[in-house]
One Martini backbone bead per residue (centre of mass of N, CA, C, O) as a GRO file, in nm:
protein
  339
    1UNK     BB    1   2.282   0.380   0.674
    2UNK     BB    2   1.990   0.195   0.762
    3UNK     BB    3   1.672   0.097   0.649
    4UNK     BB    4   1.466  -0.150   0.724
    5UNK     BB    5   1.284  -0.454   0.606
    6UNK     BB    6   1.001  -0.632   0.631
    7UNK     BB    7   0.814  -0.935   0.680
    8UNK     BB    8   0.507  -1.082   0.723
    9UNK     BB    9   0.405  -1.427   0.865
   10UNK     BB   10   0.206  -1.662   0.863
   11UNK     BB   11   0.177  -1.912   1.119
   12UNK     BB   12   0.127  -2.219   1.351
   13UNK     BB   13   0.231  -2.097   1.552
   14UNK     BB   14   0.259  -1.970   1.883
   15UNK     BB   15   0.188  -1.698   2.051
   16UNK     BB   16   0.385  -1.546   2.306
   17UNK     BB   17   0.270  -1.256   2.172
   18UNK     BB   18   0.145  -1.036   2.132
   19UNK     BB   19   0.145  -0.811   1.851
   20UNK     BB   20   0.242  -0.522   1.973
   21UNK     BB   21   0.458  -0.665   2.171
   22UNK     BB   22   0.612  -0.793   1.933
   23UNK     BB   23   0.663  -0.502   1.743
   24UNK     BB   24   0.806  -0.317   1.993
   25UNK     BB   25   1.078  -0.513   2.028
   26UNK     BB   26   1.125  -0.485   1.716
   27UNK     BB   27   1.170  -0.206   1.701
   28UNK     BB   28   1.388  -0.115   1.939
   29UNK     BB   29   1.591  -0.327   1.795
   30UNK     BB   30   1.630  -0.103   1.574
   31UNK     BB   31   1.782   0.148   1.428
   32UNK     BB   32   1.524   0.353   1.445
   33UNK     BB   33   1.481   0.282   1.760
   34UNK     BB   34   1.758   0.297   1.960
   35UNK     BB   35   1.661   0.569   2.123
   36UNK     BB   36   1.401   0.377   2.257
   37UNK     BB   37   1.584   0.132   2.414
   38UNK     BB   38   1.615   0.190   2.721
   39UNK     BB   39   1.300   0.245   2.770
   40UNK     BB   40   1.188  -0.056   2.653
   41UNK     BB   41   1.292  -0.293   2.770
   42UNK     BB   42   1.068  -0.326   3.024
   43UNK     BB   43   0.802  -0.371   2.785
   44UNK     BB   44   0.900  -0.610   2.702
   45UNK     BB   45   0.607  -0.768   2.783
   46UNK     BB   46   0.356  -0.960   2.821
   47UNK     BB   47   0.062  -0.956   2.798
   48UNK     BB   48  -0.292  -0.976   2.976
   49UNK     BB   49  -0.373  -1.151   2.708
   50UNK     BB   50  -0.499  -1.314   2.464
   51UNK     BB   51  -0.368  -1.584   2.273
   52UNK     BB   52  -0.351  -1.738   2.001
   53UNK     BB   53  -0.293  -2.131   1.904
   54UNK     BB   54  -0.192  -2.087   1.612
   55UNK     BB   55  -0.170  -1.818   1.530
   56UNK     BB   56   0.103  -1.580   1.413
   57UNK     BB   57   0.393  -1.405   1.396
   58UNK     BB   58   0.693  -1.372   1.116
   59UNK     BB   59   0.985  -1.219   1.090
   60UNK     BB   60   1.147  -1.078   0.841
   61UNK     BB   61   1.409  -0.998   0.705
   62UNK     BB   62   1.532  -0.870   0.334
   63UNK     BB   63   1.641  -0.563   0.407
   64UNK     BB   64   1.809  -0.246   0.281
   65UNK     BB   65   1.821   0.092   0.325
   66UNK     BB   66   1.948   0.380   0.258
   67UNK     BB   67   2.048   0.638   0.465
   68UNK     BB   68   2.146   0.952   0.504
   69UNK     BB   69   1.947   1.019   0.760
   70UNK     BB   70   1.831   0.958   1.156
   71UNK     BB   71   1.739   1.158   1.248
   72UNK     BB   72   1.535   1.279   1.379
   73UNK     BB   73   1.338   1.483   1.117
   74UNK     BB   74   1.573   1.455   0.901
   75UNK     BB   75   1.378   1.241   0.715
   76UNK     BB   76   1.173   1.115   0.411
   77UNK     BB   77   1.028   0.796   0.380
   78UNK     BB   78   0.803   0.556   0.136
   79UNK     BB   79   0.693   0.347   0.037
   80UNK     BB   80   0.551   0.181  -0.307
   81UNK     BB   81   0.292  -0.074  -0.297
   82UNK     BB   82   0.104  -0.017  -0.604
   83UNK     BB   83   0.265  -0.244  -0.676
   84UNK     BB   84   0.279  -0.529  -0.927
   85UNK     BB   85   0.488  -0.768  -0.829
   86UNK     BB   86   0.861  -0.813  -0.776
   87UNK     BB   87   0.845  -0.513  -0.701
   88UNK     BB   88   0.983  -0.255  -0.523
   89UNK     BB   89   0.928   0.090  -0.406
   90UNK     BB   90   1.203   0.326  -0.250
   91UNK     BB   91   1.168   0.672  -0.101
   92UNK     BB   92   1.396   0.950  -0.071
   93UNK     BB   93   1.251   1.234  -0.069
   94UNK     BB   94   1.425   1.452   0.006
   95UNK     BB   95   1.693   1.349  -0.170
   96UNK     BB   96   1.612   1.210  -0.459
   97UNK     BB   97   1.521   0.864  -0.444
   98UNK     BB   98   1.545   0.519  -0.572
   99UNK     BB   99   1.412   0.212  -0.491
  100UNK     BB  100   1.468  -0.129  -0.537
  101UNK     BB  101   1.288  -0.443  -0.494
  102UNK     BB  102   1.333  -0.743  -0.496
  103UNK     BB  103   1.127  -1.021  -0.421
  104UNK     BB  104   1.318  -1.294  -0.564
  105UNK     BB  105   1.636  -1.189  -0.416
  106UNK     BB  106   1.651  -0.890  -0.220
  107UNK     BB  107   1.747  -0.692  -0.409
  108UNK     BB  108   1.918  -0.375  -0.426
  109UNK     BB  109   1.862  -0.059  -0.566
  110UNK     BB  110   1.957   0.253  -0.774
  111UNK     BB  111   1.721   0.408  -1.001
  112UNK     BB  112   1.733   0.689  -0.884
  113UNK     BB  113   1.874   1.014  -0.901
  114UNK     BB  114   1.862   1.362  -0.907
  115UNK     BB  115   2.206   1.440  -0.890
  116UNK     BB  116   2.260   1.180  -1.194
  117UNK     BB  117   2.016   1.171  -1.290
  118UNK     BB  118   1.738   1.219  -1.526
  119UNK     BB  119   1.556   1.477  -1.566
  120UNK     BB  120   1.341   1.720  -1.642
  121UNK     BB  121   1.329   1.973  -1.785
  122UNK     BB  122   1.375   2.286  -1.555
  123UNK     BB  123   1.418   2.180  -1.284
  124UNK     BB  124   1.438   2.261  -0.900
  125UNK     BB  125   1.561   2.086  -0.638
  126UNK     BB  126   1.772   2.238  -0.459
  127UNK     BB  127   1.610   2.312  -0.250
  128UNK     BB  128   1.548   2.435   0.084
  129UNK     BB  129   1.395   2.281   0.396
  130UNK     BB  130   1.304   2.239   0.707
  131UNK     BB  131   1.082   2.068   0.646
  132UNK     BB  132   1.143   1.707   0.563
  133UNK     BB  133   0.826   1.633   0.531
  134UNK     BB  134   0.787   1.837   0.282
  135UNK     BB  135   1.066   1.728   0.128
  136UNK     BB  136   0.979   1.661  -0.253
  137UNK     BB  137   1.176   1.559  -0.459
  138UNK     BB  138   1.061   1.287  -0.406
  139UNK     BB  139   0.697   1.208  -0.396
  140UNK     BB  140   0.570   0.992  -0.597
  141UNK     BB  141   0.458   0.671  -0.720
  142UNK     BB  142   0.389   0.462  -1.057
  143UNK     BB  143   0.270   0.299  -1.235
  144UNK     BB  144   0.214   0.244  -1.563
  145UNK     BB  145   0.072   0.116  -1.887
  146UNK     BB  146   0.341  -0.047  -1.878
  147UNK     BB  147   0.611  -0.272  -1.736
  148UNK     BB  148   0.793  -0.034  -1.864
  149UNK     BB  149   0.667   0.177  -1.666
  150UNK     BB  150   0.664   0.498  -1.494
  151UNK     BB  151   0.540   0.767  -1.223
  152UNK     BB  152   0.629   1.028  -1.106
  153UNK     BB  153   0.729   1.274  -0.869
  154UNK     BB  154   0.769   1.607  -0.787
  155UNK     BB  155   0.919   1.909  -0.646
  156UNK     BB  156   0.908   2.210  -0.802
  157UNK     BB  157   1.027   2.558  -0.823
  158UNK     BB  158   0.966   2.472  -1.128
  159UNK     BB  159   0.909   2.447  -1.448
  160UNK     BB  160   0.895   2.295  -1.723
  161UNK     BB  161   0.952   2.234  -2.008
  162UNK     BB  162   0.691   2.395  -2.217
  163UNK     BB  163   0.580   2.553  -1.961
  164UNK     BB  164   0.395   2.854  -1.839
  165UNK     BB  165   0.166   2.663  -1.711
  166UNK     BB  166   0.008   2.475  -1.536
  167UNK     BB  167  -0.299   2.243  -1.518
  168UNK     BB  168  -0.288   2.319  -1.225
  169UNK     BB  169  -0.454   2.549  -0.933
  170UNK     BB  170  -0.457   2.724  -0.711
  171UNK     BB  171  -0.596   2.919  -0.595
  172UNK     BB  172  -0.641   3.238  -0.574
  173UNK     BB  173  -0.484   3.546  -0.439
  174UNK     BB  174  -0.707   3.593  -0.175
  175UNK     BB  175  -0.964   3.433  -0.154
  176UNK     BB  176  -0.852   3.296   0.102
  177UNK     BB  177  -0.919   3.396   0.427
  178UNK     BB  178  -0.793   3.351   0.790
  179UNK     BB  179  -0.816   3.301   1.159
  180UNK     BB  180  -0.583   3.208   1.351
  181UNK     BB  181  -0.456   2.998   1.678
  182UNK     BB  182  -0.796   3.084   1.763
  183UNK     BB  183  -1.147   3.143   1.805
  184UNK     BB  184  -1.079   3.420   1.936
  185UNK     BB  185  -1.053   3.732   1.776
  186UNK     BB  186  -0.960   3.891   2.054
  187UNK     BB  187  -0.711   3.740   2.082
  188UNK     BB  188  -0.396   3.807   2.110
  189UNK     BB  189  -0.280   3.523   1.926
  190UNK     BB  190  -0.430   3.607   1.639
  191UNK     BB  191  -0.429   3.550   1.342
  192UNK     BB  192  -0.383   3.648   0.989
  193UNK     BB  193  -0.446   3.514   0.687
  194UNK     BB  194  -0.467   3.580   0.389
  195UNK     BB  195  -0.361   3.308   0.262
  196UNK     BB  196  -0.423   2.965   0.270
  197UNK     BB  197  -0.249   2.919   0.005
  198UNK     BB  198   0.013   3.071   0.136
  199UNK     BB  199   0.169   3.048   0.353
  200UNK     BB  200   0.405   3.238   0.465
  201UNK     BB  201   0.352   3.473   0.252
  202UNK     BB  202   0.640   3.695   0.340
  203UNK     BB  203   0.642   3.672   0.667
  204UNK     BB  204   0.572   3.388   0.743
  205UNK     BB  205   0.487   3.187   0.985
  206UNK     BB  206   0.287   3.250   1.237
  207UNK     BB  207   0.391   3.290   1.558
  208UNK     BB  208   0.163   3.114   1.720
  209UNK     BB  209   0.256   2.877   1.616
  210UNK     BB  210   0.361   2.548   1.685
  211UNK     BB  211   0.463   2.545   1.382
  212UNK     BB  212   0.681   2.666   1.264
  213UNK     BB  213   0.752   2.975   1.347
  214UNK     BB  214   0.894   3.196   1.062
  215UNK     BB  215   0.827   3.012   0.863
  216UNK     BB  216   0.944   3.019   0.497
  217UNK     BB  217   0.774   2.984   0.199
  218UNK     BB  218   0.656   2.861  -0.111
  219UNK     BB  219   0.664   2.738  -0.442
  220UNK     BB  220   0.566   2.411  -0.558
  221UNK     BB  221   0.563   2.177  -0.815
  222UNK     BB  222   0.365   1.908  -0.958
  223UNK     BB  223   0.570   1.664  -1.150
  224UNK     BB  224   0.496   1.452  -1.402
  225UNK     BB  225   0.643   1.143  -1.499
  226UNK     BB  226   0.788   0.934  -1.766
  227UNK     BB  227   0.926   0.628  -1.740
  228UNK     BB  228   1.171   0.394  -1.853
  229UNK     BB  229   1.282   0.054  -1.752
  230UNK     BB  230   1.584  -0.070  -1.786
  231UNK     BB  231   1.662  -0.383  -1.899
  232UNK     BB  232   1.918  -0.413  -1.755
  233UNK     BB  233   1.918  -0.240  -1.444
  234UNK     BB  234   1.620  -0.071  -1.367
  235UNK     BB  235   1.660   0.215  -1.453
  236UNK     BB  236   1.571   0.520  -1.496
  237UNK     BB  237   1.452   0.676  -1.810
  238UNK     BB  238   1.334   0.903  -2.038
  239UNK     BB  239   1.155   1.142  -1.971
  240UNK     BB  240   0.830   1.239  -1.945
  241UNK     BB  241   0.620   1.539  -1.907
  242UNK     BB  242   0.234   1.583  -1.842
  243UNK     BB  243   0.182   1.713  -1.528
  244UNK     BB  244   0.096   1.987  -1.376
  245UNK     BB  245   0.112   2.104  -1.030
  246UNK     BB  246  -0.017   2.361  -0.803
  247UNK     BB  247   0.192   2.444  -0.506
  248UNK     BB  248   0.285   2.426  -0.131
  249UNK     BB  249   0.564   2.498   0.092
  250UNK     BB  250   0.483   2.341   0.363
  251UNK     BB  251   0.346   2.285   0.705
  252UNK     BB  252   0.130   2.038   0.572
  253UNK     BB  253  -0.051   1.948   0.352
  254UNK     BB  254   0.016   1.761   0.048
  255UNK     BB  255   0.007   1.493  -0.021
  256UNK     BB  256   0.034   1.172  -0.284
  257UNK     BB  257  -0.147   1.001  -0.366
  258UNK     BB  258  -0.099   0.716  -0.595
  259UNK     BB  259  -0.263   0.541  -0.871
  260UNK     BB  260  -0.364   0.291  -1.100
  261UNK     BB  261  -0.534   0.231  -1.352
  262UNK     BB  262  -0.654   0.019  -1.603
  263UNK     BB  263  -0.597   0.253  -1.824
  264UNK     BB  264  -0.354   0.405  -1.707
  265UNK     BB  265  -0.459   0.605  -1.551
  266UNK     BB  266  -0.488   0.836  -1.250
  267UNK     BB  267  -0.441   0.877  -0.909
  268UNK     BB  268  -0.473   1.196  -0.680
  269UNK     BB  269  -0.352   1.357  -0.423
  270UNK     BB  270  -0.312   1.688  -0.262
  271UNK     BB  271  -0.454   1.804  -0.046
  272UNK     BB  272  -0.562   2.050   0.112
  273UNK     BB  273  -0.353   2.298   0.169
  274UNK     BB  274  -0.272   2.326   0.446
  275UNK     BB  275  -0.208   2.435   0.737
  276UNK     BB  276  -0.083   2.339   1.049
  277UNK     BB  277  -0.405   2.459   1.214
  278UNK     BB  278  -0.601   2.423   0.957
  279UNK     BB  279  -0.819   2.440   0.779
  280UNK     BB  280  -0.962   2.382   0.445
  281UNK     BB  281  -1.219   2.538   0.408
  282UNK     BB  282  -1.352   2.556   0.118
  283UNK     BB  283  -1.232   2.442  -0.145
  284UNK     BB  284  -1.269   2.129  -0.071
  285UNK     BB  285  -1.588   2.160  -0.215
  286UNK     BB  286  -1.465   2.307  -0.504
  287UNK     BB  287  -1.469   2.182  -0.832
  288UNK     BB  288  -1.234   2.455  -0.936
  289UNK     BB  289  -1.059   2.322  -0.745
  290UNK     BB  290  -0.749   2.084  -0.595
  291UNK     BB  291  -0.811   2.096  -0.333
  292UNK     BB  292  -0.908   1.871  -0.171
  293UNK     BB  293  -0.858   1.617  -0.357
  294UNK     BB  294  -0.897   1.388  -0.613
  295UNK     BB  295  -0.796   1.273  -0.895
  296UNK     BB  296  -0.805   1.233  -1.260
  297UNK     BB  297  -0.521   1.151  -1.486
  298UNK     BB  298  -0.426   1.189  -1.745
  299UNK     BB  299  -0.144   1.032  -2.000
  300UNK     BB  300  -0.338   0.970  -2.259
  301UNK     BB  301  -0.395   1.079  -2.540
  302UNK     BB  302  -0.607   1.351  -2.616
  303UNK     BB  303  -0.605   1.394  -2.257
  304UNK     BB  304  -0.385   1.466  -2.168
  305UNK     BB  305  -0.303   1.670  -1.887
  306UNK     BB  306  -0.568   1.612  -1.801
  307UNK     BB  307  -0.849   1.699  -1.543
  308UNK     BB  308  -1.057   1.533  -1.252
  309UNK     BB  309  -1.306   1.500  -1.044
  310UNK     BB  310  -1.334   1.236  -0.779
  311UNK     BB  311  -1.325   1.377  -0.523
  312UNK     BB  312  -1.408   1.548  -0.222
  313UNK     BB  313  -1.273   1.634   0.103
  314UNK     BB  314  -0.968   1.570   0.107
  315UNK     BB  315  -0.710   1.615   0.347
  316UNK     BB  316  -0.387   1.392   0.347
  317UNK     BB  317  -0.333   1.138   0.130
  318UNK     BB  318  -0.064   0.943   0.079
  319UNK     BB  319  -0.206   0.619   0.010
  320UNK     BB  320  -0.268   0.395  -0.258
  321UNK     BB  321  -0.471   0.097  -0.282
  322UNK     BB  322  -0.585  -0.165  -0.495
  323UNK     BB  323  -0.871  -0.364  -0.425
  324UNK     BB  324  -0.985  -0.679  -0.540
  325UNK     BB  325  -1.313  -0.809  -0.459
  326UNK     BB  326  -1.513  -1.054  -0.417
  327UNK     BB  327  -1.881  -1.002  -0.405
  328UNK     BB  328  -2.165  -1.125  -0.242
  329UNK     BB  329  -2.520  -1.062  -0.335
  330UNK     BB  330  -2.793  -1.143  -0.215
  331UNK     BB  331  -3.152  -1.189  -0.265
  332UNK     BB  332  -3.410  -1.048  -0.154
  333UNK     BB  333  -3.676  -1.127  -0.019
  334UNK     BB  334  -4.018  -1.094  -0.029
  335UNK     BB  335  -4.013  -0.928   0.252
  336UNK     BB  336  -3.774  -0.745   0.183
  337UNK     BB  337  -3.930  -0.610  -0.067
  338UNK     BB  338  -4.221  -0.491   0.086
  339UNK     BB  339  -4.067  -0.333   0.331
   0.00000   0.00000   0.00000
């Protein structure tokens, strides 16, 4: 099984359906969505909007990334768009494999799996859980600071070697506690959560909620390290991890977005850390707490492995990217200056 990649083109052509209804066409004859091609033969026809008279959008096929399974809910696959240059990499989160794909040549290779590459020491990938979308043996991934490095994310339920804890923590156990399922106390289906960032712990995620109710939930260690990239076939290799963050695997927020900066620093997005059907709590307003933040993880330097905090209160960026934009400023007038 495959999934398809394609690029979308602006071209000088007549669109002759919108814009939604020829991408809901083109998806539902694509292999990911064949399951509600039955269903949907009748509605791919053009809507009764205005369409553009030169501009068009044109798409081409370019790859295909292998998946292991293709079942709803099954698989938990994502772009790491965060590249510059011809390289795009694509993560098979749940199996724990990374794919490039060259853009000047179409040609995918498999340059990390789990079960065959080099980790870091002490990692532990092989535990099973049971949400597909919340299991990260490979989490998140950006560039290093020179052209042959990346920067890895894994998600272990151990520590690497060398660390005896975390360089960053969960909330401390029983800080935050929390009632859900309902606004009303009295009401019969309400839960008490002793611990909001540690759901489901010891004795399953509490029944009343929609979601996986009675699921075992876990600790789990977001594990940063660094790769260079193999100069003969582009595999990654002689990891060396920098950076280890205290998390919970759970069907919640999880976060994973991360960008490189210029100084070859990264941003991280952690995830408000709460399970789905609650709030955030408090912590992610809370400057020594690290869920629901953004951090700045140094990689390099005297600083290696610290971390400041740039942003709170963010819910669970999942993608980030950096866009530079030259913005004209003009100054304002003597009127609008003495208003």
């Amino acid at each position: 099984n495959n999934i398809h990649f394609f690029i979308g083109l602006i071209s000088a052509n007549t669109m002759k359906l919108t814009l939604t209804s020829s991408l809901f066409c083109f998806l539902v004859n694509s292999n990911v969505f064949r399951s509600a091609k039955a269903q949907a033969q009748d509605e791919c026809q053009a809507l009764s909007l205005e369409t553009h008279e030169t501009i068009g959008l044109k798409v081409e096929k370019v790859a295909s990334i292998p998946v292991e399974n293709m079942m709803p809910f099954r698989y938990n696959m994502s772009p790491m768009d965060n590249f510059d240059g011809n390289f795009v990499y694509f993560l098979d989160q749940k199996y724990g494999r990374i794919y490039s794909l060259d853009a000047t040549t179409n040609e995918v290779n498999k340059v990390l799996d789990v079960d065959s590459s080099k980790v870091p020491d002490g990692l532990t990938l092989d535990y099973v859980f049971f949400s597909s979308s919340q299991t990260y043996r490979v989490k998140s991934m950006t560039k290093g600071s020179s052209s042959d490095e990346v920067i890895v994310v894994f998600t272990s339920t151990t520590l690497p070697d060398g660390w005896d804890s975390p360089d960053a923590f969960l909330p401390a156990p029983g800080a935050f506690a929390t009632w859900a399922c309902g606004p009303d106390p009295m009401a019969k289906n309400i839960s008490f959560i002793p611990d909001l960032y540690r759901p489901g712990f010891p004795d399953g995620v509490p029944t009343c909620f929609d979601f996986f109710p009675g699921l075992e939930t876990f600790k789990g260690y977001d594990v940063f390290a660094k790769y260079t990239i193999d100069e003969d076939d582009g595999s990654l290799v002689d990891p060396k991890p920098f950076f280890v963050r205290e998390g919970w695997v759970s069907p919640g927020h999880l976060g994973g977005g991360i960008v490189t900066l210029n100084d070859g620093n990264i941003l991280y997005s952690t995830g408000d850390c709460a399970i789905f059907g609650t709030d955030g709590g408090y912590a992610p307003q809370l400057d020594r707490e690290s869920c629901g933040k953004i951090l700045k993880i140094f990689t390099d330097g005297p600083k290696m492995g610290e971390f400041e905090v740039v942003a709170k209160g963010i819910r669970n960026s999942q993608q980030f990217r950096i866009i530079t934009q030259e913005v004209e400023v003009s100054e304002p007038s003597s009127s609008e200056s003495s208003s």
